[in-house]
N, C-alpha and C positions, 0 to 999 in steps of 0.2 A: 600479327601486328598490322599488315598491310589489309588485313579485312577488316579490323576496327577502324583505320585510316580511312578508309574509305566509306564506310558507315558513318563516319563523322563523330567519331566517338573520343573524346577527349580522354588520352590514357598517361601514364609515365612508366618509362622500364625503371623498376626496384632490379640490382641486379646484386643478390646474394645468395653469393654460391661458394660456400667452404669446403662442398665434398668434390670440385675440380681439385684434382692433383695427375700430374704435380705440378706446380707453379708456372710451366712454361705453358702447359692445355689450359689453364685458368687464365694467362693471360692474352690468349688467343680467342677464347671464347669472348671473354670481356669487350676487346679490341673490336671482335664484329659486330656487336650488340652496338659498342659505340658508334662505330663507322654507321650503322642501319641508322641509328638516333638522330646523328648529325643531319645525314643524308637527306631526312624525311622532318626534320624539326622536332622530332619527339625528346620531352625534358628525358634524362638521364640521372637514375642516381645511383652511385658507387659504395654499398655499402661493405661492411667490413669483411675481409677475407680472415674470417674466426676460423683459422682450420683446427688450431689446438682443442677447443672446444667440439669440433665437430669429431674430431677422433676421438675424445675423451667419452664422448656419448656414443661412438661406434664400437668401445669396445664390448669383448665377448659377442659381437656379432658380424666377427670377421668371415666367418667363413657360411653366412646366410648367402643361400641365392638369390638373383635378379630378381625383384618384385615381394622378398619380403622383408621380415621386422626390420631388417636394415633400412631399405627403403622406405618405409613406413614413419623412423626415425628420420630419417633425412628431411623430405618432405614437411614432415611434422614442425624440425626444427626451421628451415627456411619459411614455412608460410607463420610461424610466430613472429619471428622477425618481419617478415612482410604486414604481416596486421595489426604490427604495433606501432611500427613506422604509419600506418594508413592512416591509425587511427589518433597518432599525436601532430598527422599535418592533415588532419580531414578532410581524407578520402572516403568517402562511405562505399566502395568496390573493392574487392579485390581480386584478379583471376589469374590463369597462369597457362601458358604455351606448354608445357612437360608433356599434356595430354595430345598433342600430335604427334609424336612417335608412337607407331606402330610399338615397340619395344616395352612401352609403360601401361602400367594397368590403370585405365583413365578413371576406375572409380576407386581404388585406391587414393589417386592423387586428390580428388573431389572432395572426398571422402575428410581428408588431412587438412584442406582448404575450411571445405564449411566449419571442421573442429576449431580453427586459429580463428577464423572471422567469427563464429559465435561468442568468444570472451569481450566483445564490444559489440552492445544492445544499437549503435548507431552504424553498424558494419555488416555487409552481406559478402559470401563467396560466390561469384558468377559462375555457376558452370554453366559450361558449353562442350556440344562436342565439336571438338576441331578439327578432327578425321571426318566429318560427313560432309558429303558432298565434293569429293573429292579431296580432303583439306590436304591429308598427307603428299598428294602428286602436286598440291601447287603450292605446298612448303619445298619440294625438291625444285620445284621450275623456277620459284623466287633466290631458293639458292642457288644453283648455275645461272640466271641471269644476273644476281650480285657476285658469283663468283666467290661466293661463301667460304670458311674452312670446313671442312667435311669431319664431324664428331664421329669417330668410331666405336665410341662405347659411351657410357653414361657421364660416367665423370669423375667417380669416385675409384682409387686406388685398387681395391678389390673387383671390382668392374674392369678395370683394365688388365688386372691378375688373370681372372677369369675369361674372359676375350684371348689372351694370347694364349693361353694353355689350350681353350679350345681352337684356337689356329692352326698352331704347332699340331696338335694331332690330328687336323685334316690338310695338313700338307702347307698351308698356308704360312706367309709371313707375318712375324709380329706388327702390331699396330707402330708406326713411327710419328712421334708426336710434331706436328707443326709441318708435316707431307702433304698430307691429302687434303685437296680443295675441289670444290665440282666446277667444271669446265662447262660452260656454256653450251648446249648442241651447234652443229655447224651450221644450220639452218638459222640460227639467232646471232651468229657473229656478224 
């Protein structure tokens, strides 16, 4: 967001996201999104936390790994809603931050974008990569200098299953939802 900002690129955060659970990482997420929005004047908009819906279409793919048909469906569903919303308040762009995590397969996500934005002939899906040129270390240094909350897994309920199971069995602590924020380096306080 802060490199479209800066490009001079006129955007607005769509922020729908049903497969945050559970409702208190949802509204944490949300809350930073908006604090960034405020901050920086970027429109915000709030749409619906359809989580019924979002489980309803996850099931029987409860126990898929990271990065597949679950994911696939998720994606899927959020960039529909994203490009429909675009495209009944004409937007002719759509793109999406997912693909800076290291952790997401950025042409999967792409992939789910161009399929939502191809259902409207006045609509394109922007890919970018947002890992190049460093992007992944200056999404970490934007977050310590905002003092971010710190997402420890994806967002989805299974995702958080799977993160603490593999914690627990390398010694580690479960994930504590609404803990962990990145601290500024001491050199930047």
């Amino acid at each position: 967001m802060e490199a479209m900002l800066a490009s001079g690129i006129e955007y607005t955060i769509f922020f729908y996201n049903p497969n945050i659970h559970p409702l208190k990482e949802y509204e944490l997420r949300k809350e930073e999104n908006i604090r960034f929005a405020e901050k920086y004047g970027i429109p915000f908009i709030d749409a619906d936390y359809d989580r019924d819906n979002w489980f309803e279409r996850a099931k029987g793919m409860e126990w898929e790994p990271e990065r597949g048909e679950r994911c696939t469906m998720c994606f899927d569903m959020r960039f529909e809603r994203t490009a429909l919303y675009a495209h009944e308040n004409g937007f002719p762009v759509i793109t999406s931050c997912l693909g800076i995590s290291r952790w997401k397969n950025m042409e999967q996500i792409n992939d789910c974008g161009v399929r939502a934005a191809s259902r409207y002939p006045d609509m394109m899906y922007w890919e970018f990569n947002w890992r190049k040129g460093g992007g992944s270390k200056r999404m970490i240094d934007i977050s310590k200098r905002e003092r971010f909350y710190q997402q420890e897994y994806c967002g989805c309920i299974y995702s958080l299953r799977d993160t603490n199971r593999h914690r627990v069995a390398t010694g580690r602590e479960r994930i504590q939802i609404g803990v962990q924020y990145y601290e500024a380096d001491s050199k930047e306080s």
